[in-house]
C-alpha positions in Angstrom: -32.5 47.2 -14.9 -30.4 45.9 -17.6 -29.3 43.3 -14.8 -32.6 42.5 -13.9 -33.4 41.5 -17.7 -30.1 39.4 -18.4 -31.2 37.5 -15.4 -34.3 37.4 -16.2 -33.1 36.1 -20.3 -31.0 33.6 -18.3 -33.2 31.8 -16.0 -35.8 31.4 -19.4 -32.6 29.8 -21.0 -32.1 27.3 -18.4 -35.8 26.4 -18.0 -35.9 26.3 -21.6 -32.9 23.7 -21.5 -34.5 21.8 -19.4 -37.5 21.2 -20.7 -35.6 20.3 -23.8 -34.1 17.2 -21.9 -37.1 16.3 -20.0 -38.6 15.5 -23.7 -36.2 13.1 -24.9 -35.5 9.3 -23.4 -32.4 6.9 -24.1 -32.9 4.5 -26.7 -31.5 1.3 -27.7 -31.4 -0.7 -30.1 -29.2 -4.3 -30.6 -28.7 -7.6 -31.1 -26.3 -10.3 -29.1 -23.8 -9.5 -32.3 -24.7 -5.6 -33.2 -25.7 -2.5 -31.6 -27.6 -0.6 -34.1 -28.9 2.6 -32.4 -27.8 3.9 -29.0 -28.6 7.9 -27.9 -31.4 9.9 -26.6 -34.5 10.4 -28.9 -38.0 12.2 -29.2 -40.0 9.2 -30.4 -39.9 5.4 -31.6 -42.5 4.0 -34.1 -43.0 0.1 -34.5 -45.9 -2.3 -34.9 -46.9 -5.2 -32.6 -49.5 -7.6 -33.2 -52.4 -4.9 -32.6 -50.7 -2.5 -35.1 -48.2 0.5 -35.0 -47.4 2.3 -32.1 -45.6 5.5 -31.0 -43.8 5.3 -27.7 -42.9 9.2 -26.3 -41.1 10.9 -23.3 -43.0 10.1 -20.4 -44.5 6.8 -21.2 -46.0 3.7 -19.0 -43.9 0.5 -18.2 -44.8 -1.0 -21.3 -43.2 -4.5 -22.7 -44.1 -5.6 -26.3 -43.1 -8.0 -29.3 -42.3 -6.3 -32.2 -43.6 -7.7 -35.7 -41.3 -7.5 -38.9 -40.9 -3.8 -39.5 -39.3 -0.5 -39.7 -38.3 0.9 -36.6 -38.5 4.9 -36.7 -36.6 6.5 -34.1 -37.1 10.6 -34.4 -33.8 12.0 -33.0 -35.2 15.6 -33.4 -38.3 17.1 -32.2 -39.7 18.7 -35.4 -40.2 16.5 -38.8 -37.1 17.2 -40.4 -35.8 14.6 -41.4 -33.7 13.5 -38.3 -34.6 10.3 -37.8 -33.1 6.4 -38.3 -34.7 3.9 -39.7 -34.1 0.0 -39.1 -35.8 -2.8 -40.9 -36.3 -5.7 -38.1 -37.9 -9.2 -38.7 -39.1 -9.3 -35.3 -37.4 -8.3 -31.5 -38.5 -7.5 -28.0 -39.2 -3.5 -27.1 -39.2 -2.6 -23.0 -40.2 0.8 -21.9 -39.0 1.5 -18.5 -38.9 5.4 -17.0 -38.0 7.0 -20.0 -35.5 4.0 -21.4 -36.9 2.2 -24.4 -34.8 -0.9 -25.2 -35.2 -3.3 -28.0 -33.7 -6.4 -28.2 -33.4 -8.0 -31.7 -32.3 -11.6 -33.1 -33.4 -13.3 -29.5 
Protein backbone atom coordinates (compact mmCIF):
# COMPACT_ATOMS: atom_id res chain seq x y z
CA UNK A 1 0.00 0.00 0.00
CA UNK A 2 2.52 2.50 0.97
CA UNK A 3 4.19 1.43 -2.40
CA UNK A 4 1.23 1.90 -4.31
CA UNK A 5 1.00 5.67 -3.04
CA UNK A 6 4.81 6.62 -3.59
CA UNK A 7 4.14 5.45 -7.05
CA UNK A 8 1.24 6.91 -7.28
CA UNK A 9 3.01 10.62 -5.72
CA UNK A 10 5.64 9.96 -8.28
CA UNK A 11 4.01 9.53 -11.59
CA UNK A 12 1.77 13.05 -10.45
CA UNK A 13 5.40 14.57 -10.03
CA UNK A 14 6.42 13.69 -13.41
CA UNK A 15 3.19 14.68 -15.16
CA UNK A 16 3.32 17.65 -13.13
CA UNK A 17 6.91 18.41 -14.59
CA UNK A 18 5.92 18.01 -17.69
CA UNK A 19 3.29 20.07 -18.04
CA UNK A 20 5.50 22.59 -16.47
CA UNK A 21 7.74 22.48 -19.73
CA UNK A 22 5.06 22.09 -22.12
CA UNK A 23 4.08 25.83 -20.97
CA UNK A 24 7.08 27.68 -21.60
CA UNK A 25 8.82 28.35 -25.28
CA UNK A 26 12.51 29.60 -26.08
CA UNK A 27 12.93 33.07 -26.57
CA UNK A 28 15.27 35.32 -28.23
CA UNK A 29 16.09 38.40 -28.32
CA UNK A 30 19.25 40.25 -30.40
CA UNK A 31 20.71 42.35 -32.53
CA UNK A 32 23.69 41.72 -35.33
CA UNK A 33 25.98 43.31 -32.28
CA UNK A 34 24.11 42.17 -28.91
CA UNK A 35 22.12 39.37 -27.60
CA UNK A 36 19.84 40.69 -25.09
CA UNK A 37 17.55 37.88 -23.85
CA UNK A 38 18.01 34.15 -24.62
CA UNK A 39 16.11 31.27 -22.32
CA UNK A 40 12.70 29.71 -22.07
CA UNK A 41 9.74 31.96 -21.03
CA UNK A 42 5.83 31.94 -20.16
CA UNK A 43 4.97 35.01 -22.22
CA UNK A 44 6.25 38.03 -24.45
CA UNK A 45 4.29 41.36 -24.62
CA UNK A 46 4.99 43.95 -27.57
CA UNK A 47 2.96 46.23 -29.80
CA UNK A 48 2.79 46.16 -33.69
CA UNK A 49 1.03 48.49 -35.70
CA UNK A 50 -2.63 47.22 -34.59
CA UNK A 51 -1.56 47.58 -30.91
CA UNK A 52 -0.05 45.30 -28.08
CA UNK A 53 0.00 41.71 -28.21
CA UNK A 54 0.74 38.69 -25.99
CA UNK A 55 2.32 35.75 -27.68
CA UNK A 56 1.95 32.27 -25.24
CA UNK A 57 2.97 28.54 -25.29
CA UNK A 58 1.25 27.05 -28.05
CA UNK A 59 0.85 29.88 -30.47
CA UNK A 60 0.30 30.09 -34.47
CA UNK A 61 3.19 30.71 -37.01
CA UNK A 62 2.92 34.26 -36.57
CA UNK A 63 5.59 36.97 -38.10
CA UNK A 64 5.18 40.73 -37.09
CA UNK A 65 7.06 44.26 -36.99
CA UNK A 66 7.45 45.45 -33.74
CA UNK A 67 6.79 49.38 -33.09
CA UNK A 68 9.05 51.37 -30.61
CA UNK A 69 8.37 49.70 -27.21
CA UNK A 70 8.93 47.77 -24.22
CA UNK A 71 9.31 44.18 -24.70
CA UNK A 72 7.98 42.12 -21.61
CA UNK A 73 9.16 38.75 -21.51
CA UNK A 74 7.53 36.84 -18.22
CA UNK A 75 10.19 34.28 -17.19
CA UNK A 76 7.77 32.91 -14.41
CA UNK A 77 4.28 31.75 -14.63
CA UNK A 78 2.65 33.79 -11.76
CA UNK A 79 2.97 37.83 -11.69
CA UNK A 80 5.84 38.10 -9.47
CA UNK A 81 7.88 40.08 -10.66
CA UNK A 82 10.08 37.72 -12.89
CA UNK A 83 10.15 39.25 -15.82
CA UNK A 84 12.74 41.46 -18.30
CA UNK A 85 12.02 44.29 -19.76
CA UNK A 86 13.69 45.85 -23.10
CA UNK A 87 13.05 49.12 -24.55
CA UNK A 88 13.24 48.68 -28.57
CA UNK A 89 12.79 51.31 -31.29
CA UNK A 90 11.50 48.92 -33.64
CA UNK A 91 12.65 44.97 -34.74
CA UNK A 92 11.17 41.87 -36.39
CA UNK A 93 9.30 39.19 -33.94
CA UNK A 94 8.87 35.37 -35.60
CA UNK A 95 6.80 32.84 -33.81
CA UNK A 96 7.52 29.36 -35.02
CA UNK A 97 6.46 26.07 -32.81
CA UNK A 98 6.91 27.35 -29.65
CA UNK A 99 10.30 29.62 -30.56
CA UNK A 100 9.61 33.36 -30.52
CA UNK A 101 12.63 35.26 -32.03
CA UNK A 102 13.12 38.92 -32.33
CA UNK A 103 15.48 40.43 -34.36
CA UNK A 104 16.45 44.09 -33.51
CA UNK A 105 18.54 46.94 -35.32
CA UNK A 106 17.81 45.18 -38.93
Amino acid sequence: MIEEKAKAAKIIEEAQADRAKALVMRIKVYSPYKTYFEDDAYSISAVNATGPFDILPHHHNFMTLLGPCELVIRTSPKADGHEQRIRISGGLMHVKVDKVTVFLDI
